[in-house]
N, C-alpha and C positions, 0 to 999 in steps of 0.2 A: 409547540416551539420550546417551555418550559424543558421538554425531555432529550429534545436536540441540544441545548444552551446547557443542559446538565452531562447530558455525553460528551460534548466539545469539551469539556473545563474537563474532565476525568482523561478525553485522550491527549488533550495537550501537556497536562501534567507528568503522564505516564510516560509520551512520547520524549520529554527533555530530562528527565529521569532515569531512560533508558539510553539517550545517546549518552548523556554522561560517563553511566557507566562504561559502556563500546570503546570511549573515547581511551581507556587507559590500558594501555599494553597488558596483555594476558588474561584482557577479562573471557571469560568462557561464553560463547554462543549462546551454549543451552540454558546455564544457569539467568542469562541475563531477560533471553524471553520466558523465563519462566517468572521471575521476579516481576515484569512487566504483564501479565496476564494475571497473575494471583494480587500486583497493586491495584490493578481495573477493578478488580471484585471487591477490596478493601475499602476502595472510595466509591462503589455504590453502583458501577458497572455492572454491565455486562461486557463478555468478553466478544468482540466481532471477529478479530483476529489479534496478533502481536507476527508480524514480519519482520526482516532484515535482507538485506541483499552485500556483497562486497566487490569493489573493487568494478570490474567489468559488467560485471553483474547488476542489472537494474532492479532487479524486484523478482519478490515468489521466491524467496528463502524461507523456510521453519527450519531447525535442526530437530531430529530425531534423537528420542531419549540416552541415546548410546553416542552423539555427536561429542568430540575433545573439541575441535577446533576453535582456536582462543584471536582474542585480536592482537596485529602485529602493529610495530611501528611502522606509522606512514601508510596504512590500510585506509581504505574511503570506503567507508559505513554508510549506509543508508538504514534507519527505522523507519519503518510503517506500523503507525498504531491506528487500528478500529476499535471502536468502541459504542453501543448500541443501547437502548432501553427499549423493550418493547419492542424493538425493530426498528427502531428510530437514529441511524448513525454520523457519526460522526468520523472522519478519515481524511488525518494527518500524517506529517511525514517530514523529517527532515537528514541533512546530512553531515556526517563527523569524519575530522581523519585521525588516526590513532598518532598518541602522543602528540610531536612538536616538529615537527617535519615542516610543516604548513606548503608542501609541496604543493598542492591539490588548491590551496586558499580560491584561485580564481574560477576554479570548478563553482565552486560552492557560489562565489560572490555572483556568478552568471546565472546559476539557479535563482539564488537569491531576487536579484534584477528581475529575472524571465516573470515571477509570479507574482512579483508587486505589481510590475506594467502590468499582467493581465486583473489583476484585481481592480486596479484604478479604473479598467473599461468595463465592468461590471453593471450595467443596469437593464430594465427592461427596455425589448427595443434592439441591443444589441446585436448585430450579427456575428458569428462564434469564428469565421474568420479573420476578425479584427483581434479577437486574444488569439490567435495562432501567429499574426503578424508581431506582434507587441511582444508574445514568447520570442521569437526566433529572430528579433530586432536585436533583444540583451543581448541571447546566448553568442550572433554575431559580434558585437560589439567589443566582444572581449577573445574574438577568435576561434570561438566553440558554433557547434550547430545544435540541435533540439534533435529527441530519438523521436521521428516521424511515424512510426507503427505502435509509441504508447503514447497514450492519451487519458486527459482529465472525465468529469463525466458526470452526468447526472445521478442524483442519491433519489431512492424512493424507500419506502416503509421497506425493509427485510429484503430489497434489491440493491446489493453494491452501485452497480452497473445500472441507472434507471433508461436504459435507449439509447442515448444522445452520449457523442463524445465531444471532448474540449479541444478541437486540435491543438497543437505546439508550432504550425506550422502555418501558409497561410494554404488551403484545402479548399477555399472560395465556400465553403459552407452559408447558404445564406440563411440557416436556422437562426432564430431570433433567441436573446435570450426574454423569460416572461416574470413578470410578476411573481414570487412564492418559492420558483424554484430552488430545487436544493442540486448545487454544483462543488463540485472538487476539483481543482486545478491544480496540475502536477506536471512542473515540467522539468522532463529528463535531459541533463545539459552535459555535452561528449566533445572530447576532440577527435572522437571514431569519424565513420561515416554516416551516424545517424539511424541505424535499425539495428533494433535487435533480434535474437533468435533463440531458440531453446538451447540449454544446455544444464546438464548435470541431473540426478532424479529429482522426481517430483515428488515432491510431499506434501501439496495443496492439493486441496479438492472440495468442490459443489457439488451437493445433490441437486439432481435437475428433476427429476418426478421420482415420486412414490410408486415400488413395485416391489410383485412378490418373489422374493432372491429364493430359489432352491438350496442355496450353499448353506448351513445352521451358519459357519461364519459371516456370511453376510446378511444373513437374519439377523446376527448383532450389532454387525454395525447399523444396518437400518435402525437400529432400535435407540440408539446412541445417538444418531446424528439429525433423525426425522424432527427434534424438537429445536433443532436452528432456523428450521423454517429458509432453508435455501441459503444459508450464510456461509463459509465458506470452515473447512476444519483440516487438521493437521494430522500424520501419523502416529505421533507421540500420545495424543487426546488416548488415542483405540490402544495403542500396543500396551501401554502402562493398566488397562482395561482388563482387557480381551487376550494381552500376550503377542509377540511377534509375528511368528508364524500366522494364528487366524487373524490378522490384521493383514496380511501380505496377501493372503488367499480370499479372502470377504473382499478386499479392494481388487482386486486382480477381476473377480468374477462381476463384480459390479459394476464395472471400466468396463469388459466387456458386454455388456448386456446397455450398457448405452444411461445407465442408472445416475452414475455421478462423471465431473467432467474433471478432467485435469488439469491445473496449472503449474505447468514445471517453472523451474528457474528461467529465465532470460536473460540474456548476456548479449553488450553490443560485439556486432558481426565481427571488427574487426580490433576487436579488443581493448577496446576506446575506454578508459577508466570514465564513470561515470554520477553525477551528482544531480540529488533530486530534491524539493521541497514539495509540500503540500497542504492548502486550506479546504476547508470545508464551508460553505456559505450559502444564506438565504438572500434570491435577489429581490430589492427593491429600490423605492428611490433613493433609500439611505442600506446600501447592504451590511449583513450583517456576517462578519466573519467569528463563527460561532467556536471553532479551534486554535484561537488566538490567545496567545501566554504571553502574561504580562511582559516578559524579558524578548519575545519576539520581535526584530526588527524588518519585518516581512510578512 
């Protein structure tokens, strides 16, 4: 747990460090998750990821080394910071709108609601329908619905994703939650219709098993990426490496051959601006919300 409670405190830091930055007109995509992946390692990380997503867009942004795109007035930012030792991680998230606009405020404040209610019903015992109700009670409440096809989730050693997901909705799950567990709760709150869908390239990716690539390019990236042990990595990592082009073609032949998997961007269906938070926590009878910054009010 010591190495859990050390990753929480490094990605909550990193995490309100980086909206900050987002928050002010013109700051640059790429410069700001790079700031944020090089702070992880300064204060004693490891890097899991550094995400952002904008506007409609729920998640599964990295920009690519050659990315301009800056923030605008009145933009609604989403960070996602991971941060790991050992394999042991920690994954928050929270959400900003550029400048003063404060158009979006009740986005955010439904967010906000949707993941306290589900934290307060946190213990062993639980059933994972009752934080889907508790999420989609807030997001109601103030007019919005929950994105029903993303979900919170189990954390395990060098597994994001440990099985189990947290619905946002009520899904009648009657998995319990138990003792130990390590859970992320992230609810994505929309005045869309509530799912989202892929859109724009993808620049995430899992390796999902180890195998022998004929391509020399993907011989490199396997050689690059096999020490994450299944965590997830960015284009920019390879091409700043390895060069554009064999990064485009090592991925290309690896995607095909079933090697690593893609995570494109996602964006709700019907263009729903959308706001998200996110804790990371061990359940028991006192949980422990391990990604919690002092200045958080959620």
């Amino acid at each position: 747990r010591d190495k859990l409670r050390k990753a929480g405190k490094i990605a909550a830091i990193v995490r309100r460090e980086g909206a900050a930055k987002l928050k002010v007109p013109g700051a640059s995509f790429l410069q700001v998750m790079d700031y944020c992946e090089d702070r992880i390692k300064e204060l004693g990380g490891q890097v899991a990821w550094a995400q952002m997503a904008v506007n409609d867009v729920a998640a599964h942004f990295c920009p690519e080394e050659h990315e301009t795109a800056v923030s605008n007035e009145g933009d609604l930012i989403k960070i996602d910071i991971g941060v790991h030792l050992d394999g042991w991680i920690a994954d928050n998230a929270m959400t900003v709108e550029v400048g003063n606009s404060n158009r979006y405020a009740d986005h955010m404040k439904a967010a906000r609601n949707a993941l306290r209610a589900a934290i307060k019903l946190v213990e062993p015992g639980r059933e994972l329908w009752e934080l889907g109700v508790a999420q989609m009670s807030e997001a109601q409440a103030l007019g919005f619905t929950t994105i029903k096809n993303l979900s919170g989730h189990t954390i395990e050693q060098y597994r994001v994703h440990g099985g189990i997901s947290i619905p946002t909705f009520n899904n009648k799950s009657k998995i319990q939650l138990t003792e130990g567990m390590q859970v992320a709760i992230e609810p994505f709150i929309t005045e869309g219709d509530g799912f989202v869908k892929e859109k724009g390239k993808n620049t995430i990716w899992m390796m999902r098993k180890n195998a022998n690539a004929r391509s020399p390019y993907a011989k490199k990236i396997i050689t690059e990426v096999a020490p994450l042990n299944g965590l997830p990595f960015t284009n920019r990592w390879l091409t700043r490496k390895i060069g554009r082009g064999p990064t485009a073609l090592g991925l290309k032949a690896l995607h095909q051959q079933g090697v690593i998997t893609a995570y494109p961007p996602l964006a709700e269906r019907t263009g729903g601006m959308v706001a998200q938070y996110e804790h990371s926590m061990i359940v028991g009878e006192k949980t422990e919300i391990y990604t919690k910054h002092e200045e958080d009010s959620w």
